[in-house]
Structure formats: structure tokens, C-alpha cells
GUTIKOL-497678 format. One line per 5 residues: number of its first residue (from 1); their letters; for each residue x, z, y of N, C-alpha, C, O, CB. Coordinates in steps of 0.001 Angstrom, whole numbers, plus 500000, padded with zeros to 6 digits. Glycine has a CB too. Layout:
<nodes>
NUM) a) X Z Y X Z Y X Z Y X Z Y X Z Y ~ ...
</nodes>
This chain:
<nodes>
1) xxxxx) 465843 677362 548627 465166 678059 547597 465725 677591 546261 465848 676403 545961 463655 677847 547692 ~ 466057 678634 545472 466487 677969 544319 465444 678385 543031 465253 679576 542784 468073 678389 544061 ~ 464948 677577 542426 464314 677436 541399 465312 677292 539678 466009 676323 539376 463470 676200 541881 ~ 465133 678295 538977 465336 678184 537816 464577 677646 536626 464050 678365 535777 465574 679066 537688 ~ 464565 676580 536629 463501 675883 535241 464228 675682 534328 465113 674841 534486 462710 674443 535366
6) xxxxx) 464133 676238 533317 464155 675912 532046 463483 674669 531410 462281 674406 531390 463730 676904 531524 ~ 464330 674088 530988 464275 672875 530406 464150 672585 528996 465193 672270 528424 465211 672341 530758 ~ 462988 672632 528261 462442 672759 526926 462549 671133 526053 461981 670045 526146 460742 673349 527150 ~ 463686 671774 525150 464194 670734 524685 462444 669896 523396 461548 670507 522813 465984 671452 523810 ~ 462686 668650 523474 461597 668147 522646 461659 668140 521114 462773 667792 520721 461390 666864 523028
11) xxxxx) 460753 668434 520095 461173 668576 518636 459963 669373 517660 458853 669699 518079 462662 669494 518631 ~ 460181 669467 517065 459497 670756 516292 460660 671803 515809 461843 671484 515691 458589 670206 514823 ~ 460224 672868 515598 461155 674044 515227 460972 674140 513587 460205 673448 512917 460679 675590 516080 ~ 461739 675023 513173 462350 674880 511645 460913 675412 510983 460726 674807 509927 464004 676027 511205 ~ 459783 676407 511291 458718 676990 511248 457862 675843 511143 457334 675578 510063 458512 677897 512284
16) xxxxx) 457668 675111 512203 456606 673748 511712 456920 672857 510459 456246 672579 509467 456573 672591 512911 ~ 458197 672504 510861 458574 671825 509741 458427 672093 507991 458048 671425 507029 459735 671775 510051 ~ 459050 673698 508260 458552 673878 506600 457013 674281 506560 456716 674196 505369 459487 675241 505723 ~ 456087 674607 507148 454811 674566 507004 454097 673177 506391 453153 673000 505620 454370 674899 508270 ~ 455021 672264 507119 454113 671220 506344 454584 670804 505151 453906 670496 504171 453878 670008 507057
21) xxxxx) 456200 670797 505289 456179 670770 503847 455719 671614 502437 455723 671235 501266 457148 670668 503773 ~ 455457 672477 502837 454341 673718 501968 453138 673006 501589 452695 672623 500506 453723 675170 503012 ~ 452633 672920 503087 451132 672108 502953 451313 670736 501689 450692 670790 500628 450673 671270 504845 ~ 451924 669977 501916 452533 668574 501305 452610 669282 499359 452003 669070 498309 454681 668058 502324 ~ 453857 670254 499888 453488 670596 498310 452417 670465 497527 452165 669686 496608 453581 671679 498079
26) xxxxx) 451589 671678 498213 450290 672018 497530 449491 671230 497172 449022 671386 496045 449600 672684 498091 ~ 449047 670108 497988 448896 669138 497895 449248 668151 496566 448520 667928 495599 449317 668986 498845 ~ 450405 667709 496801 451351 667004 495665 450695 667857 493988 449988 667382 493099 453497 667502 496126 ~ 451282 669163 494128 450414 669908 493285 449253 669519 492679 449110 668927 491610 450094 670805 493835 ~ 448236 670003 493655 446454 669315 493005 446129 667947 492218 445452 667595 491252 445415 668969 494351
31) xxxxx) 447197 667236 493398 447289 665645 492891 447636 665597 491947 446778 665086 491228 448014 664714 493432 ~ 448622 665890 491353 449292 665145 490445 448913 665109 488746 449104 664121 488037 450596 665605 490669 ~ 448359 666362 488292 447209 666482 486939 446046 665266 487473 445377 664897 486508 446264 668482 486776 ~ 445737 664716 488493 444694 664442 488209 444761 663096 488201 443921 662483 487543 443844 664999 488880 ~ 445640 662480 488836 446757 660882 488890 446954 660957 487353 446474 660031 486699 448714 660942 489984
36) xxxxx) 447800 662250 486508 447999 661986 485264 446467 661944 484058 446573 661426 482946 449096 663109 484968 ~ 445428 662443 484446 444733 661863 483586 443742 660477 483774 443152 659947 482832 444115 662855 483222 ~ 443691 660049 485066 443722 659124 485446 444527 657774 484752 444068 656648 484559 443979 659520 486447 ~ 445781 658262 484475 446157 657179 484142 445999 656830 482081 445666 655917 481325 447689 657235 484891 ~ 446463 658155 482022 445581 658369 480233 444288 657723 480229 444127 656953 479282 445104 660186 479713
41) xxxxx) 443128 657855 481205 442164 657247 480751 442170 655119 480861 441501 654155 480489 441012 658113 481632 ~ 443297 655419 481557 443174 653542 482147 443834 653328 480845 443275 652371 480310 444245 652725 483923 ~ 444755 653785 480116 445691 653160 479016 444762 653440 478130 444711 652482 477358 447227 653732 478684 ~ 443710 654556 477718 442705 654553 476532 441625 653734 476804 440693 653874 476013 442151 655899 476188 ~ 441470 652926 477679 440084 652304 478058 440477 650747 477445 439572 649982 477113 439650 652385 480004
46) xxxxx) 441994 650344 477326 442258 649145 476608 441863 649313 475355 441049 648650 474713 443567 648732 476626 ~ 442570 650363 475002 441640 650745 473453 440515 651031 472886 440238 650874 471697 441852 651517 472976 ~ 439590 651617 474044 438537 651742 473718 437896 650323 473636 437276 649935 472646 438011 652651 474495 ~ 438123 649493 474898 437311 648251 474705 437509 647529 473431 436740 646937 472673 437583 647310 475771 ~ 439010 647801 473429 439029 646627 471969 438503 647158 470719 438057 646524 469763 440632 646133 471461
51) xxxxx) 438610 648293 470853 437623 649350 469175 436068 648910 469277 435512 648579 468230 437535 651767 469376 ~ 435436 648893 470336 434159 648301 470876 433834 647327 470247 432878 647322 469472 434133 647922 472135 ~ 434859 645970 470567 435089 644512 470066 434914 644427 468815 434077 643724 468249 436353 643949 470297 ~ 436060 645472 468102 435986 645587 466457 434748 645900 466026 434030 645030 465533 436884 646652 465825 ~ 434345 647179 466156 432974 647580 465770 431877 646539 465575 431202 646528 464546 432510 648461 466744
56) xxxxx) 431641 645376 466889 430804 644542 466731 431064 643148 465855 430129 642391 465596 430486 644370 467921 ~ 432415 642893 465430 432874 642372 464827 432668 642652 463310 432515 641773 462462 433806 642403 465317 ~ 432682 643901 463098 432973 644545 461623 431172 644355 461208 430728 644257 460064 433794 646632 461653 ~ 430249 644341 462675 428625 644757 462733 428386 643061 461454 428025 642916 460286 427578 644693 465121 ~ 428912 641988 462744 428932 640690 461960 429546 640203 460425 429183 639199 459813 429550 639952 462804
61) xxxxx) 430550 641172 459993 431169 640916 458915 430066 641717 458094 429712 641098 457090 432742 641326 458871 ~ 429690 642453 458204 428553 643111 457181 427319 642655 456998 426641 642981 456024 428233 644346 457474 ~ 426747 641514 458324 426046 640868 457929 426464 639789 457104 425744 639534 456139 425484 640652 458749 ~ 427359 639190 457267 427578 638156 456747 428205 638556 455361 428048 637679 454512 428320 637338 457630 ~ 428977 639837 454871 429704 639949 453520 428737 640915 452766 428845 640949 451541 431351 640570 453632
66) xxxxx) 427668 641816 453460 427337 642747 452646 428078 644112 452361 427775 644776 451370 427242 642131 451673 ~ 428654 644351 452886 430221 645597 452816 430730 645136 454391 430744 644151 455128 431960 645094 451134 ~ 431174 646703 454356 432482 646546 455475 433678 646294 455464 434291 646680 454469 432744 647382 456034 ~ 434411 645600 456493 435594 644916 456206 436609 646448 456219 436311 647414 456921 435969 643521 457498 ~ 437529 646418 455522 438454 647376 455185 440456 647495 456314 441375 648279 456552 438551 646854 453330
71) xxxxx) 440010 646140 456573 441104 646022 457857 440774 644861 458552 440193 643842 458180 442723 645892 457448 ~ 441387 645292 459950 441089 644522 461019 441785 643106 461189 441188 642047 461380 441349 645314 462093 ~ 442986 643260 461098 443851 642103 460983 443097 640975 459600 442873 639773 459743 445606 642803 460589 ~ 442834 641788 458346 443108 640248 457103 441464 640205 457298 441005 639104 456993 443945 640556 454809 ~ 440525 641129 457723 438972 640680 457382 438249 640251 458884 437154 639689 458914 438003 642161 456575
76) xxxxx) 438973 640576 460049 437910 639846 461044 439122 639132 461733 438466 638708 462684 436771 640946 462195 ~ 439904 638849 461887 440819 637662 462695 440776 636866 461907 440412 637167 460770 442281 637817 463126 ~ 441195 635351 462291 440172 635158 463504 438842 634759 464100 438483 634396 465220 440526 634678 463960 ~ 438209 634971 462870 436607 634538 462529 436149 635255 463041 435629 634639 463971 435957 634473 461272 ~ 435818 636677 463195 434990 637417 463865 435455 637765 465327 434681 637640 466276 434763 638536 463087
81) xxxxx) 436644 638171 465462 437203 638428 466597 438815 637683 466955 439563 637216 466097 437196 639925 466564 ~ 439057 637723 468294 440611 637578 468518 440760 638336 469395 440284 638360 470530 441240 636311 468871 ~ 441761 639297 468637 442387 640814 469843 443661 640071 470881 444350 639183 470381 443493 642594 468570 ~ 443867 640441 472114 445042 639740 472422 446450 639912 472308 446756 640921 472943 444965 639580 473353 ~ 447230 639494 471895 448575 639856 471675 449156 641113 472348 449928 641845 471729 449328 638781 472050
86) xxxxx) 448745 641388 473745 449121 642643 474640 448692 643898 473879 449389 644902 473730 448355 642620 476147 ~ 447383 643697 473390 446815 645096 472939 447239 645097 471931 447368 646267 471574 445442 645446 472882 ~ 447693 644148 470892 448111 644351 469973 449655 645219 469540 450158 645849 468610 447927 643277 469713 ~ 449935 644770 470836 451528 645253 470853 451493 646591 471030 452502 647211 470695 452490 644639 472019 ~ 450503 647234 471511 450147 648540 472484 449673 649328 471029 450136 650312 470452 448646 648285 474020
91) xxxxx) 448631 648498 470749 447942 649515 469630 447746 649241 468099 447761 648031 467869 446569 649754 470049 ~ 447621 649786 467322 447439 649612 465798 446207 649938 465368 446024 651154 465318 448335 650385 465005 ~ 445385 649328 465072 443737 649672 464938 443611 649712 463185 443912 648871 462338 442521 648172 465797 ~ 443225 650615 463115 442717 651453 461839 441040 651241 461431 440236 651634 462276 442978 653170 462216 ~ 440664 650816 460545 439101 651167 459782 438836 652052 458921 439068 651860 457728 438574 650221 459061
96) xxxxx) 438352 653076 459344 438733 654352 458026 437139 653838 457262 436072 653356 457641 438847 656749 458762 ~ 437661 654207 456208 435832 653655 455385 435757 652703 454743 436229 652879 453619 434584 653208 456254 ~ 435234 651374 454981 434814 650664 454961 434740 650274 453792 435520 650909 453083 435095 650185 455647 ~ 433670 648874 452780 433265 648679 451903 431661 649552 451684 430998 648547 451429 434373 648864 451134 ~ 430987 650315 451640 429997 650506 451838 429443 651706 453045 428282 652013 453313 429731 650599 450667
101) xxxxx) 430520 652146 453540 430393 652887 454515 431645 653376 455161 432513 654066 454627 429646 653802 454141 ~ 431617 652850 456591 432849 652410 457640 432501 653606 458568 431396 653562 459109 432768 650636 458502 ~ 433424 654822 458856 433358 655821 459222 433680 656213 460597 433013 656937 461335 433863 656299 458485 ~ 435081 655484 460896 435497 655571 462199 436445 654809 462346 437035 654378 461355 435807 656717 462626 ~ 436799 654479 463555 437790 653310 463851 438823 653957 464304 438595 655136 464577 437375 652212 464851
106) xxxxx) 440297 653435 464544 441121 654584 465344 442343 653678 465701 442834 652917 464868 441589 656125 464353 ~ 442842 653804 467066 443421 653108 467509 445147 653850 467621 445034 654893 468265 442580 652720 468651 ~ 446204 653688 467321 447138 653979 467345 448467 653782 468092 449340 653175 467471 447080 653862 466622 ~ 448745 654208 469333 449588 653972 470059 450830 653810 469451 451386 654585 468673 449548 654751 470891 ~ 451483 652004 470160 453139 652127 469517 454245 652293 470263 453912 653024 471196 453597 650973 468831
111) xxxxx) 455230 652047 470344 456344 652038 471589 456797 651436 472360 457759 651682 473088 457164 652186 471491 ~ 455751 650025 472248 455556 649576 473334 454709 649638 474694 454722 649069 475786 455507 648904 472987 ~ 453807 650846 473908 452663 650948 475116 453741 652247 476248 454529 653071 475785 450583 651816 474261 ~ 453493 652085 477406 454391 652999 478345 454366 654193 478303 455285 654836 478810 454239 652882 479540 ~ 453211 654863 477629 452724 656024 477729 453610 656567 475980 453523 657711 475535 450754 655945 477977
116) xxxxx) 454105 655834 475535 454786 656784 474294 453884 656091 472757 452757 655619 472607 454309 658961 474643 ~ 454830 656289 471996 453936 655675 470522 453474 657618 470122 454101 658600 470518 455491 654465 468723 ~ 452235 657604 469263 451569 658417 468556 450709 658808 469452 450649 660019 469663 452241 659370 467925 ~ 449902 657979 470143 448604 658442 470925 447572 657695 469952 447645 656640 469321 448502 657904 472740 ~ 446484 658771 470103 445320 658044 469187 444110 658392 469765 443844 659487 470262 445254 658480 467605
121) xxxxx) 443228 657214 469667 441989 657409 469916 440699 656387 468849 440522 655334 468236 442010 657114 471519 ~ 440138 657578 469220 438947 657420 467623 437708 657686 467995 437291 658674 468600 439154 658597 466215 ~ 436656 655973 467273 435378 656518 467897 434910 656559 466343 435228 655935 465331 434398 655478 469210 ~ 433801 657825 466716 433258 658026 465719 431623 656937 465244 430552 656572 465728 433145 659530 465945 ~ 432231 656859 464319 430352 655840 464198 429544 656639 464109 428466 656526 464694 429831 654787 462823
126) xxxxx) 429816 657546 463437 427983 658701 463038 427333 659111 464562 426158 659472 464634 428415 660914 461986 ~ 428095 659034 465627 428048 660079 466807 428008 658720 467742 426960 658728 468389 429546 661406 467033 ~ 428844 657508 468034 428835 657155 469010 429795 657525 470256 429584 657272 471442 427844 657307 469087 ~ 431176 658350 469548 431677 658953 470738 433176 658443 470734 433301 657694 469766 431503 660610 470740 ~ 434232 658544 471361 435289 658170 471804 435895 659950 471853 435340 660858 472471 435092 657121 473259
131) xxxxx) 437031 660056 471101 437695 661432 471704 439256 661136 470888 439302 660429 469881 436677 663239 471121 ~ 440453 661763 471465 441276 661472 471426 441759 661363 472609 441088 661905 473487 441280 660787 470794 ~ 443075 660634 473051 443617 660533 473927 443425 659756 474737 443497 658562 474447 444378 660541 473730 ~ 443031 660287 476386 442988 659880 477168 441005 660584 478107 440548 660402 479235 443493 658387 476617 ~ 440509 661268 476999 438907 661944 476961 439715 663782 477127 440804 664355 477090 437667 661471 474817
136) xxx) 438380 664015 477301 438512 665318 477733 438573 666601 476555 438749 667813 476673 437336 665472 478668 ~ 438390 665902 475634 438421 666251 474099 439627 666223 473332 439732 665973 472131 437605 665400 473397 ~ 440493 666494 474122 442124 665568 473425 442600 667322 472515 443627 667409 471842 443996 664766 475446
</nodes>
């Protein structure tokens, strides 16, 4: 008796293969806006904390001077606060105001931070809010 079997070679065919890479795309796709603001918010959250720092710093310099301090570097280092050299390198912190009324703080990305110099983020004092780069408000 002779039997003809076909012998089915093992693999996937060219059809599976690009299916998943489709799938993978799409995928990759969804991901990847959301990895990128993800990471905007981790690089604005150094700044935010340290604008935080200032604020309560600038809170103490007004008790203690009567006026608000007008820059961060010559009126609260290192008596009120010490920023650390990293963030410093990263960011340029601004006091808009100050002397009888200190308006908003604003942090200024330089070229050392990875993400590019001219990113800014600014909290507002009247409001309490953070918007700028790395918020949904950009």
C-alpha cells in the first residue's frame, strides 16, 4: 500500500508574520505620545519641586525682610534655601514681582537639561497652579 503524506514543513508563513508586526506597530503607536509625556512630566516635576522650595523660602524671606526677595540666587541662598547644583544646571529660576508683591515664579530650561534649553514652567501664586511644560496646559 502506498501512502502519500505530505510533509508540512514547521514555521509561520509570511501572513502571520506581518500581522503581528502590524499589531506591534499599532501598538508602538498608542505608546509612544504617552511614554513622551510621561517623560515631560518627570523632567517638570524637578522643577516644580524646586519652585515649591523657592516659594516657601521667599514665604520666610518676607517674614523676616518685610518685601519679597527679587532673585533667587543673591536673596535666599544660602540662608533660606540650598537648590542643588543638578537642578541648577537644568534650570534658571525666575521671581517675577517681588518687593511688595511676588507674582509668579518660572523656571527656565538650559542645555544642559536633556530635553532641550527654552522649556518653561510657571506657577502662578494668585491661582496655585503649575502650567507650562510638561502639564496639560502647555
Amino acid at each position: 500500500m502506498y501512502h502519500n503524506l505530505r510533509t508540512r514543513e514547521s514555521g509561520f508563513t509570511l501572513i502571520e508574520v506581518l500581522v503581528v508586526v502590524i499589531i506591534v506597530a499599532i501598538l508602538a503607536a498608542v505608546a509612544f505620545p504617552i511614554y513622551q509625556n510621561y517623560v515631560k512630566g518627570a523632567y517638570a516635576s524637578d522643577a516644580q519641586s524646586a519652585i515649591g522650595s523657592i516659594y516657601n523660602a521667599a514665604q520666610m524671606y518676607y517674614q523676616d525682610m518685610g518685601e519679597w526677595p527679587s532673585d533667587v540666587l543673591e536673596d535666599l541662598e544660602p540662608k533660606y534655601i540650598s537648590i542643588k547644583d543638578a537642578t541648577k544646571l537644568q534650570w534658571e529660576f525666575e521671581m517675577i514681582g517681588g518687593g511688595d508683591d511676588l507674582t509668579q515664579i518660572t523656571a527656565m530650561s538650559t542645555d544642559e537639561m536633556k530635553q532641550g534649553a527654552g522649556k518653561e514652567v510657571i506657577y502662578e501664586i494668585a491661582t496655585g497652579k503649575f502650567r507650562g511644560y510638561g502639564f496639560d496646559e502647555e
